[in-house]
Residue frames as a rotation matrix with the C-alpha (Angstrom) as fourth column:
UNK 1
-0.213 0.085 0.973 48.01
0.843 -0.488 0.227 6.42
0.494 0.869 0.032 15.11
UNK 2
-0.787 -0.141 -0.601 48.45
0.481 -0.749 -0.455 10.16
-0.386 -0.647 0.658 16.32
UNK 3
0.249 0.811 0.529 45.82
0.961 -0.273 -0.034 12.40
0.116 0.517 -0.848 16.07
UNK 4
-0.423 -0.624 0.656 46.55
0.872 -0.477 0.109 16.03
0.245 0.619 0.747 14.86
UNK 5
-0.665 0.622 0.414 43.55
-0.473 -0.779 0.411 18.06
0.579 0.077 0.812 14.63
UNK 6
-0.746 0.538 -0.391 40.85
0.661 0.534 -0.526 17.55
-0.074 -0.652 -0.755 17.38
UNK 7
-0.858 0.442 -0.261 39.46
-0.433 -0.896 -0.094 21.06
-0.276 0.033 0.961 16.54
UNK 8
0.021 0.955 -0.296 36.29
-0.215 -0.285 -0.934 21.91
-0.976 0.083 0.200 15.62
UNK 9
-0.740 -0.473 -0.478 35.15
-0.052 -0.668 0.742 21.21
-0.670 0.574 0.470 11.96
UNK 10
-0.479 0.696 -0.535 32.41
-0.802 -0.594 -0.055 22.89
-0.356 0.403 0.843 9.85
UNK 11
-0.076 0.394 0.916 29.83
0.002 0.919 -0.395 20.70
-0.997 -0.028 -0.070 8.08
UNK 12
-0.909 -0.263 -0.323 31.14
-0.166 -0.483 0.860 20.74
-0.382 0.836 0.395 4.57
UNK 13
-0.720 0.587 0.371 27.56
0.677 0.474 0.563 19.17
0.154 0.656 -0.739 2.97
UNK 14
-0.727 0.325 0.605 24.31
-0.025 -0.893 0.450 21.04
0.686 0.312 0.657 1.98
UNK 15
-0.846 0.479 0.236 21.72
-0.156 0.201 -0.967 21.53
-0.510 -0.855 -0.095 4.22
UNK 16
-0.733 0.677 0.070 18.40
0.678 0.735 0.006 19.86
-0.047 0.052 -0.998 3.74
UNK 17
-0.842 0.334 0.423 15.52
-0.434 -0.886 -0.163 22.32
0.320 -0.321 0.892 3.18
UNK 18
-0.757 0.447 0.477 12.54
-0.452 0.169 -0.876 22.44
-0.472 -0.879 0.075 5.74
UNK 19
-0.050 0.998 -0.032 9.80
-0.857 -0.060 -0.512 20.50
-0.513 0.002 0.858 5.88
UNK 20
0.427 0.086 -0.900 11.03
-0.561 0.806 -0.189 17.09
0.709 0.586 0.393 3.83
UNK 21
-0.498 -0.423 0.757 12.05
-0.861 0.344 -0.374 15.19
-0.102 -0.838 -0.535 7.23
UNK 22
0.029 0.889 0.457 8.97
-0.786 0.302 -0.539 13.38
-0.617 -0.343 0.708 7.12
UNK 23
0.618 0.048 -0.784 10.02
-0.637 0.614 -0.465 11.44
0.460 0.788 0.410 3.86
UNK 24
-0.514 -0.773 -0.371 13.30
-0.411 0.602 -0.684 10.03
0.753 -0.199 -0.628 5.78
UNK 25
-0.575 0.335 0.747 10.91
-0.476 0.606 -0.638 8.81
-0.666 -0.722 -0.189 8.70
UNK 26
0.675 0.732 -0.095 8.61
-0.695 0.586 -0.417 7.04
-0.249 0.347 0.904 6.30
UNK 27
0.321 -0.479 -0.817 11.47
-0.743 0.409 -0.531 5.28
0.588 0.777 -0.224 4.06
UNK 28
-0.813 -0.583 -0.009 12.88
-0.458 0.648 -0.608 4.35
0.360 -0.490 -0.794 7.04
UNK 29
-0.236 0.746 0.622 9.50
-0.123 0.612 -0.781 2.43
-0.964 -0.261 -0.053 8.55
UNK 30
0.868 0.456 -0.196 8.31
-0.467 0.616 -0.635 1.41
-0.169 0.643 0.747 5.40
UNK 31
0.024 -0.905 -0.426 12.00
-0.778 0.250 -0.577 0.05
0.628 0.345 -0.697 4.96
UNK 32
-0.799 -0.495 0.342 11.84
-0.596 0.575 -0.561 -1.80
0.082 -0.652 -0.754 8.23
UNK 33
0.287 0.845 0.451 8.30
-0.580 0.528 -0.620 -3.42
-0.762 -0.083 0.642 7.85
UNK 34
0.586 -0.247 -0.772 9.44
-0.744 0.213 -0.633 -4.55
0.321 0.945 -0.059 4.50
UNK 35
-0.083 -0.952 0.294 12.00
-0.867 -0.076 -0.492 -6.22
0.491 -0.296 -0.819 6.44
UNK 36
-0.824 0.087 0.560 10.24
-0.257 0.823 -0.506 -8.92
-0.505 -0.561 -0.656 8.32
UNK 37
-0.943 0.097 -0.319 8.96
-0.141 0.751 0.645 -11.88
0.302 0.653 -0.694 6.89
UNK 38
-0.347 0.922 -0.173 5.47
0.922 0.301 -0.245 -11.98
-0.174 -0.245 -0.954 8.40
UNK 39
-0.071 0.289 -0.955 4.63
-0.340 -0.907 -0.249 -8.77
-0.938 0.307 0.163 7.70
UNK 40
-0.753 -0.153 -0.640 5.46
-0.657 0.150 0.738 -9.48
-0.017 0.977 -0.214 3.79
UNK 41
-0.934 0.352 -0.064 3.29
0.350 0.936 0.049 -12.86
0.077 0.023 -0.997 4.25
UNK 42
-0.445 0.812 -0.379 0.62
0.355 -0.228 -0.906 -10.53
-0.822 -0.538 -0.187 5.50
UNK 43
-0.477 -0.165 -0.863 0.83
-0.470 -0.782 0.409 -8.49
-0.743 0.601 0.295 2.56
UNK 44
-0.808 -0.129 -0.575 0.77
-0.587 0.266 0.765 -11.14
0.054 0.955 -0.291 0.06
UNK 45
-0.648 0.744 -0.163 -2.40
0.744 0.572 -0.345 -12.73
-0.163 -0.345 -0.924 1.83
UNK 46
-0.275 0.518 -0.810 -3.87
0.014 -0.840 -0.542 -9.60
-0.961 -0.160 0.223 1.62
UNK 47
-0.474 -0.066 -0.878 -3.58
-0.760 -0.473 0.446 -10.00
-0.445 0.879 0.174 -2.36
UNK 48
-0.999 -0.033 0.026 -5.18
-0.002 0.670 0.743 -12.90
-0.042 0.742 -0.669 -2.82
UNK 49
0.396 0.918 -0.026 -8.63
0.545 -0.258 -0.798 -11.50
-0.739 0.302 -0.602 -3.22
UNK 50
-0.237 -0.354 -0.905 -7.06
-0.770 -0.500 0.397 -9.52
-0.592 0.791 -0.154 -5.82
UNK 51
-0.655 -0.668 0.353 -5.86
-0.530 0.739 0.416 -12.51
-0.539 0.085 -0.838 -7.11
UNK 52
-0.547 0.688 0.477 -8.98
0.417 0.718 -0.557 -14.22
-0.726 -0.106 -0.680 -6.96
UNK 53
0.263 0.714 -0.649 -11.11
-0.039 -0.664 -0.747 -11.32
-0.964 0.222 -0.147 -8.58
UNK 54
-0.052 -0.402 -0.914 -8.65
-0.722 -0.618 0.313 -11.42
-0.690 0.676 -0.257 -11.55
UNK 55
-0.936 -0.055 0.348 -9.61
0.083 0.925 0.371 -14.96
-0.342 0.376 -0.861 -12.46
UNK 56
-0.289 0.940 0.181 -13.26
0.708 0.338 -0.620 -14.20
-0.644 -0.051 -0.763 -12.48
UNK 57
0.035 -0.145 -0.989 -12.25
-0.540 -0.835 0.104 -11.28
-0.841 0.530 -0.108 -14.75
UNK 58
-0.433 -0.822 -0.370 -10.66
-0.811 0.176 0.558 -13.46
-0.394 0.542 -0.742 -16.97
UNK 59
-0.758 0.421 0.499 -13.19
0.534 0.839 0.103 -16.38
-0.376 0.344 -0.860 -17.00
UNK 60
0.218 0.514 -0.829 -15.81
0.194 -0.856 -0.480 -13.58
-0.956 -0.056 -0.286 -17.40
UNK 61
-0.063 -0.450 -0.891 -13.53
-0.916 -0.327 0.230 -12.47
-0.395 0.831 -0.391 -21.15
UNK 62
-0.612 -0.381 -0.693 -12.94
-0.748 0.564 0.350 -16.06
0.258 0.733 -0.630 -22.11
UNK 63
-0.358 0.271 0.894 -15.25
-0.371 0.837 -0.402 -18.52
-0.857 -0.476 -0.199 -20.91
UNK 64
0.297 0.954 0.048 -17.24
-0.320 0.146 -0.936 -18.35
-0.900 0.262 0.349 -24.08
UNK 65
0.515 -0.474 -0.714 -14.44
-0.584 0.417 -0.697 -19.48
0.628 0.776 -0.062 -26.47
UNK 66
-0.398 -0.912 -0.103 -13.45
-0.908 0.408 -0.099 -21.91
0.133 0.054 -0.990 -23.95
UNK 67
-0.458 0.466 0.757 -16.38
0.150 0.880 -0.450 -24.04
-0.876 -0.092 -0.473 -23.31
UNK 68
-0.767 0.641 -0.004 -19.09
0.181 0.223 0.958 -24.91
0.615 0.734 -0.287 -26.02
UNK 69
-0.287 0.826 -0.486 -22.90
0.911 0.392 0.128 -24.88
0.296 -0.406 -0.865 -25.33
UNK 70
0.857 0.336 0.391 -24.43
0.201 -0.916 0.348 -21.87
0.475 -0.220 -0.852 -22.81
UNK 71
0.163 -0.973 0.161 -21.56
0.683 -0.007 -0.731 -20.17
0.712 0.229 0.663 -22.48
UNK 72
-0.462 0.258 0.848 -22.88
-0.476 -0.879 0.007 -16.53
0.748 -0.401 0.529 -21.96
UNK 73
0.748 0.552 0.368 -25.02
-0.328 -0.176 0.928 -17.39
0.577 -0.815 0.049 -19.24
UNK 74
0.745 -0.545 -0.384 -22.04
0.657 0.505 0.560 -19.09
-0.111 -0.670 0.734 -17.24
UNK 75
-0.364 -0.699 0.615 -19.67
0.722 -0.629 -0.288 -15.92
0.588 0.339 0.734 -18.39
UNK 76
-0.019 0.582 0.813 -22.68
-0.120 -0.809 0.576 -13.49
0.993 -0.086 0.085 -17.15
UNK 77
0.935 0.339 -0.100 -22.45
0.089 0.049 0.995 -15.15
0.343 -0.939 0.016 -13.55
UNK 78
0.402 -0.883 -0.242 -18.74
0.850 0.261 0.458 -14.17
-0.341 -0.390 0.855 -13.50
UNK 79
0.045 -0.077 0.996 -19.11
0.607 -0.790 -0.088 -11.07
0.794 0.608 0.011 -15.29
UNK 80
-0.565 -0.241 -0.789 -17.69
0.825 -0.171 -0.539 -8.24
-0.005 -0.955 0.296 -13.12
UNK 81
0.309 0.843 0.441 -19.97
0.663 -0.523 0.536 -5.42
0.682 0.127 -0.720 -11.57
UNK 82
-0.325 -0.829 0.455 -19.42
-0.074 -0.457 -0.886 -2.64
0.943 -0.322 0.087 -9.12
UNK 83
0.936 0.252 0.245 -21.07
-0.349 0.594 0.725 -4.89
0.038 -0.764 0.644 -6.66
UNK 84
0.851 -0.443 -0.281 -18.04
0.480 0.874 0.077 -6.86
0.211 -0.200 0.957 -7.60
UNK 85
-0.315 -0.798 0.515 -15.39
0.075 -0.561 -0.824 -3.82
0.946 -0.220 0.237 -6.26
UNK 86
0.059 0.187 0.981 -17.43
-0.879 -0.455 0.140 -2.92
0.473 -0.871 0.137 -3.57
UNK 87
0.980 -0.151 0.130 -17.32
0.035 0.772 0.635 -6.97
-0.196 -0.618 0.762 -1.94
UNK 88
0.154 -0.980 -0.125 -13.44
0.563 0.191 -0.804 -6.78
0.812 0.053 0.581 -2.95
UNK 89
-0.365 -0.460 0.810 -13.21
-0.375 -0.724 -0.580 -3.36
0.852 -0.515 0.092 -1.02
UNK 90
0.696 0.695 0.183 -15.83
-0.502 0.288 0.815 -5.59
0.514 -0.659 0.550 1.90
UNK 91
0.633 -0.532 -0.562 -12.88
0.405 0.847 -0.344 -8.48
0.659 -0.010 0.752 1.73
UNK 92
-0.115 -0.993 0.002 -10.10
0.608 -0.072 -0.791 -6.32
0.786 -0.090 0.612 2.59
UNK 93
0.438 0.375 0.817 -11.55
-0.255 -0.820 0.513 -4.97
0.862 -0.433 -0.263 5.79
UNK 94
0.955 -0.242 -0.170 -10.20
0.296 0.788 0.540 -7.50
0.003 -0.566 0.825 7.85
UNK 95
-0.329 -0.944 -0.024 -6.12
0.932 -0.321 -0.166 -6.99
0.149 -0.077 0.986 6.65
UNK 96
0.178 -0.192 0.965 -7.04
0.046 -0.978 -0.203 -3.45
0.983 0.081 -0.165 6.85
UNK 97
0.724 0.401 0.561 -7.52
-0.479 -0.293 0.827 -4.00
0.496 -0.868 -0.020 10.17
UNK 98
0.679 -0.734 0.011 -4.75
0.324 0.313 0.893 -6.14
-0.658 -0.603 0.451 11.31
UNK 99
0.149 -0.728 0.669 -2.40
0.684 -0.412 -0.602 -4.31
0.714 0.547 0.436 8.69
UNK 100
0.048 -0.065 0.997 -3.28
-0.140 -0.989 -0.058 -1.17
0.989 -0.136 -0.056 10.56
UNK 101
0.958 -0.270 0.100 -2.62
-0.098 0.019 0.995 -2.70
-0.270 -0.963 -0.008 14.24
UNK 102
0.572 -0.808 0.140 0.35
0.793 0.588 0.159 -4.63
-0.211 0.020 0.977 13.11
UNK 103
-0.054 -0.341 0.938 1.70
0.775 -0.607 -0.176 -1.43
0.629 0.718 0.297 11.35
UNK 104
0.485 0.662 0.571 0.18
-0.052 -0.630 0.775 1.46
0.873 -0.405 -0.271 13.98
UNK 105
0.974 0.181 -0.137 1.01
0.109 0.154 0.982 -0.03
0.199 -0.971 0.130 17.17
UNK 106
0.395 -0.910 -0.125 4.74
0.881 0.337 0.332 -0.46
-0.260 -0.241 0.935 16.74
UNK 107
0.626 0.010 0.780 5.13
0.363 -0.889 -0.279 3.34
0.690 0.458 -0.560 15.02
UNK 108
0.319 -0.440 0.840 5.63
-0.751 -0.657 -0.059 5.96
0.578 -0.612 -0.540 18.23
UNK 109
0.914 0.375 0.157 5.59
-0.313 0.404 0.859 2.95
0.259 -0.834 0.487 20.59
UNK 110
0.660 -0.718 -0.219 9.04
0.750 0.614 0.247 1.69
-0.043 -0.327 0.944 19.81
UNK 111
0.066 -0.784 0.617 10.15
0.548 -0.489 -0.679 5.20
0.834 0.383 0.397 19.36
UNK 112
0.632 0.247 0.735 8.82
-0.692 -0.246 0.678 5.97
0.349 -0.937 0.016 22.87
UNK 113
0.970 -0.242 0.015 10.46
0.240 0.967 0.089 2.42
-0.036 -0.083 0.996 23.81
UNK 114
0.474 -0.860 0.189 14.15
0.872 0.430 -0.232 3.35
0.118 0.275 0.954 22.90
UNK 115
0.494 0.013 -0.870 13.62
0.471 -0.845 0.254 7.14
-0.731 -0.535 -0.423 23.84
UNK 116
-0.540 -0.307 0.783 14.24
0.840 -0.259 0.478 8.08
0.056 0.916 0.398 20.09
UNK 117
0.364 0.747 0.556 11.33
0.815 -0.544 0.198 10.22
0.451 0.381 -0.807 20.26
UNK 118
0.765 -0.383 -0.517 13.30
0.122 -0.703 0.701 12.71
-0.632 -0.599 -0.491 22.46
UNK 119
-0.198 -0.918 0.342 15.90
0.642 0.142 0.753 12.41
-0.740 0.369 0.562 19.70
UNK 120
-0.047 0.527 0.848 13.74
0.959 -0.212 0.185 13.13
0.278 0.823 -0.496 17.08
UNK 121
0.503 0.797 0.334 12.35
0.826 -0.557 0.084 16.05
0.254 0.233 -0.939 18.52
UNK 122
0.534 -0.573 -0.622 15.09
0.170 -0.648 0.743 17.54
-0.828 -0.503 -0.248 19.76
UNK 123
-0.694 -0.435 0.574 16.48
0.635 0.007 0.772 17.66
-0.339 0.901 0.271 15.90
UNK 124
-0.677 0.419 -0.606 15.02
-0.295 -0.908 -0.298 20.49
-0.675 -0.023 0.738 13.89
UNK 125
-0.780 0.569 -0.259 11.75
0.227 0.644 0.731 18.49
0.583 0.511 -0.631 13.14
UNK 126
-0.389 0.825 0.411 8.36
-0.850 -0.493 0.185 19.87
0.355 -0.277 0.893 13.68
UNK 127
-0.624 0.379 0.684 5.88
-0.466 0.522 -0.714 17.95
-0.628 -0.764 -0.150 15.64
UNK 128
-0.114 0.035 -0.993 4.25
-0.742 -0.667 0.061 17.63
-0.660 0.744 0.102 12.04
UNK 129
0.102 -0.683 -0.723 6.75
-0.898 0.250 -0.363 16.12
0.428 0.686 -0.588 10.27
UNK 130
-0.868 -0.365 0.336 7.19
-0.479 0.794 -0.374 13.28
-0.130 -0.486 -0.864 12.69
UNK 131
-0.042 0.764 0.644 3.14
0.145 0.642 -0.753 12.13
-0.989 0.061 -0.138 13.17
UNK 132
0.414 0.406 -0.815 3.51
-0.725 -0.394 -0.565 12.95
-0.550 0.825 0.132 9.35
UNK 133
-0.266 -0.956 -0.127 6.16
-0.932 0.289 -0.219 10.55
0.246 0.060 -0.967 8.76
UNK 134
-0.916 -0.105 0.386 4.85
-0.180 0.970 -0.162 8.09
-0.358 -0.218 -0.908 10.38
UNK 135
-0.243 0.965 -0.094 1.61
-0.487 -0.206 -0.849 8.54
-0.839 -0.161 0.520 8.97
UNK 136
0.170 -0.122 -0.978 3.00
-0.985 -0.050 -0.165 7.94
-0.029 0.991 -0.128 5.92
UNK 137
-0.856 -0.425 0.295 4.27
-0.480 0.865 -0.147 4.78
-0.193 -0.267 -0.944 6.99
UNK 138
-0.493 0.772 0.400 0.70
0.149 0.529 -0.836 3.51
-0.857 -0.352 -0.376 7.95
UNK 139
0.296 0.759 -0.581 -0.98
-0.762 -0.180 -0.623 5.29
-0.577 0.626 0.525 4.84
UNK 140
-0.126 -0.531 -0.838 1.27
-0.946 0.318 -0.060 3.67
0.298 0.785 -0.542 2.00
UNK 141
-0.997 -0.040 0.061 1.01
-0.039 0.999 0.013 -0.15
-0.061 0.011 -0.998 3.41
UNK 142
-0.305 0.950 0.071 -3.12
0.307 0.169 -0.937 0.84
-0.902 -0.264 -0.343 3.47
UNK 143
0.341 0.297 -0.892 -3.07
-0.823 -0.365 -0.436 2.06
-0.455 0.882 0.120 0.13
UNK 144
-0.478 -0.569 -0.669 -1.19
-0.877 0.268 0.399 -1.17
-0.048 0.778 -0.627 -1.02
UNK 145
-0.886 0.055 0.460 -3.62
-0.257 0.768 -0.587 -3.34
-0.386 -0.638 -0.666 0.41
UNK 146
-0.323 0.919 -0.225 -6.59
0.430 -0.069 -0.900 -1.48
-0.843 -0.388 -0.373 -0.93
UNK 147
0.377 0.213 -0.901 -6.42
-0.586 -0.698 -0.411 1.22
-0.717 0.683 -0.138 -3.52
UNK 148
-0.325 -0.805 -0.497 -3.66
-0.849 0.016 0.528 -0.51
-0.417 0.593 -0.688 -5.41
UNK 149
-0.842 0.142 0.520 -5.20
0.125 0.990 -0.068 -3.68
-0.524 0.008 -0.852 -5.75
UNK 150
0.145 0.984 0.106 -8.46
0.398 0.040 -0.917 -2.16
-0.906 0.175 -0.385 -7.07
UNK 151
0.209 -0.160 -0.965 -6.79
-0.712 -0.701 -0.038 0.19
-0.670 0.695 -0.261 -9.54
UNK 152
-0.878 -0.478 0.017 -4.88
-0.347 0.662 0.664 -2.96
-0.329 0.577 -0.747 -10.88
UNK 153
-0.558 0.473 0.682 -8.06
0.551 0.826 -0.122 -5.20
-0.621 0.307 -0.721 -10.93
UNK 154
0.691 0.531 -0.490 -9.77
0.019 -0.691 -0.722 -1.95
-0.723 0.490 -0.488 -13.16
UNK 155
0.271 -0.558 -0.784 -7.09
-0.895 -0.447 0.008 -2.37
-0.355 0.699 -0.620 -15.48
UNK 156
-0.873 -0.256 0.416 -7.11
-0.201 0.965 0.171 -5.94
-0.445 0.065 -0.893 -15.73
UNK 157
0.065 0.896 0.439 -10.97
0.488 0.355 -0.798 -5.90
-0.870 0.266 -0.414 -16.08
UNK 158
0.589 0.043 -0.807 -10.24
-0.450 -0.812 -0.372 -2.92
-0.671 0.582 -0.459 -19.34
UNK 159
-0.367 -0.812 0.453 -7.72
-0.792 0.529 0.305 -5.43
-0.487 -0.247 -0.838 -20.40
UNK 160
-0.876 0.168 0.452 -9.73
0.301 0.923 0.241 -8.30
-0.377 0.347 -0.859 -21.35
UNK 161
0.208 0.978 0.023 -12.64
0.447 -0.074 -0.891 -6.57
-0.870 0.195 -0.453 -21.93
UNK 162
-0.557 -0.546 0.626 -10.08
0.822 -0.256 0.508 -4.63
-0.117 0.798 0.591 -24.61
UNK 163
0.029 0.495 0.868 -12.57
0.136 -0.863 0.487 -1.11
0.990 0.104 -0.092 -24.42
UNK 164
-0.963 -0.257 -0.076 -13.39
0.195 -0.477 -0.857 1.23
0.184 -0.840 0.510 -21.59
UNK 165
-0.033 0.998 0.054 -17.05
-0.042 -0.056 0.998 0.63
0.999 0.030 0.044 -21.98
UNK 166
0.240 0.442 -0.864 -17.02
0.691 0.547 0.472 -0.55
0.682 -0.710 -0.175 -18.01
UNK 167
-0.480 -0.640 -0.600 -14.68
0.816 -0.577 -0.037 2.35
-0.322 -0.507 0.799 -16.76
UNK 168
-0.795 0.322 0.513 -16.99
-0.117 -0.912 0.393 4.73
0.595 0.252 0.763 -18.61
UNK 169
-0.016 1.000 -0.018 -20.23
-0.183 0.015 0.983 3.37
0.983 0.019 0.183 -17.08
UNK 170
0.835 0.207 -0.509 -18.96
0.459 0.249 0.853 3.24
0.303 -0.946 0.113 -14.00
UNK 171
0.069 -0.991 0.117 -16.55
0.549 -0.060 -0.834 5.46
0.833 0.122 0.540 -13.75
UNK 172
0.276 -0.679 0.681 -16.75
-0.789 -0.564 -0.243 6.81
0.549 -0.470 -0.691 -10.09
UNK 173
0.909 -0.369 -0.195 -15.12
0.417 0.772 0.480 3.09
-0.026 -0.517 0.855 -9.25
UNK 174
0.367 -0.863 0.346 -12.06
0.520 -0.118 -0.846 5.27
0.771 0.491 0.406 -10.54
C-alpha cells in the first residue's frame, strides 16, 4: 500500500483547556488500582466494619419486636452513639494505613520506574497538576474507605430510626 501524503498535518480536534490534566491522571490510577484483584479484596475488607456497624443499627431498630421480654435494655446495648462513629472511624485506621502505602508507594514510583515522569512533564502539565492528580488518586480510595462508609452508616442509622432526631443531636458527625 503506497503512501501519498507524508506531509505535515494540523491537529483537527479541540484543545483541552488548562488546568483539567489532573482529572486524566487520576481516572487513569484510580482505573488501574481498580484493576487488580487484591487491591479490590482490600477494599471490600475495609467495609466490613461498615458492614458490621449496620447490623447493630438494625438490631438496635428491631430487636424489640423481635424478641419478647427485656427487649429495650438489650436494644439500648446496641443502640448507636457517636462513641459508636468515632470506634468505626478508630477501626479503619489500620486499612487507612495499608490503603495509603499500597496506593502511595506505587504513584510517582512507577512513573519514576518507566521514566514517564519525564513524559509527563515535558507535556504542557504543571508540576501541580501531576502531584494533584495523583493526589487525587490516593484521596478518593481514602475517602471510600472512610468518609463514605460513615455517611452511608448515618443514613442507614436515619433509616431505621425513620426521623433525624440522631442527625440533629449530633449533627457535627455530619
Amino acid at each position: 500500500m503506497p503512501i501519498h501524503d507524508q506531509g505535515y498535518r494540523r491537529y483537527g480536534g479541540g484543545r483541552a483547556p488548562r488546568g483539567r490534566a489532573w482529572a486524566v491522571i487520576a481516572a487513569s490510577g484510580i482505573r488501574t488500582l481498580i484493576g487488580r484483584r487484591i487491591f479490590l479484596g482490600l477494599l471490600l475488607l475495609s467495609w466490613g466494619q461498615f458492614f458490621v456497624r449496620a447490623v447493630q443499627i438494625y438490631l438496635a431498630a428491631n430487636l424489640p419486636q423481635i424478641i419478647a421480654g427485656d427487649a429495650v435494655a438489650v436494644a439500648s446495648f446496641f443502640a448507636p452513639t457517636p462513641a459508636t462513629f468515632r470506634d468505626f472511624f478508630d477501626k479503619q485506621d489500620l486499612f487507612v494505613f495499608v490503603v495509603s502505602v499500597y496506593v502511595g508507594a506505587g504513584l510517582i514510583a512507577n512513573d519514576r520506574r518507566a521514566n514517564a515522569l519525564q513524559i509527563y512533564l515535558s507535556k504542557p502539565l504543571r508540576r501541580a497538576e501531576y502531584v494533584f492528580g495523583k493526589l487525587a488518586i490516593l484521596m478518593a480510595f481514602l475517602l471510600l474507605i472512610t468518609w463514605v462508609p460513615a455517611i452511608m452508616l448515618l443514613i442507614v442509622q436515619i433509616l431505621f430510626a425513620g426521623n433525624f432526631t440522631f442527625v440533629q443531636n449530633n449533627f457535627y458527625l455530619v
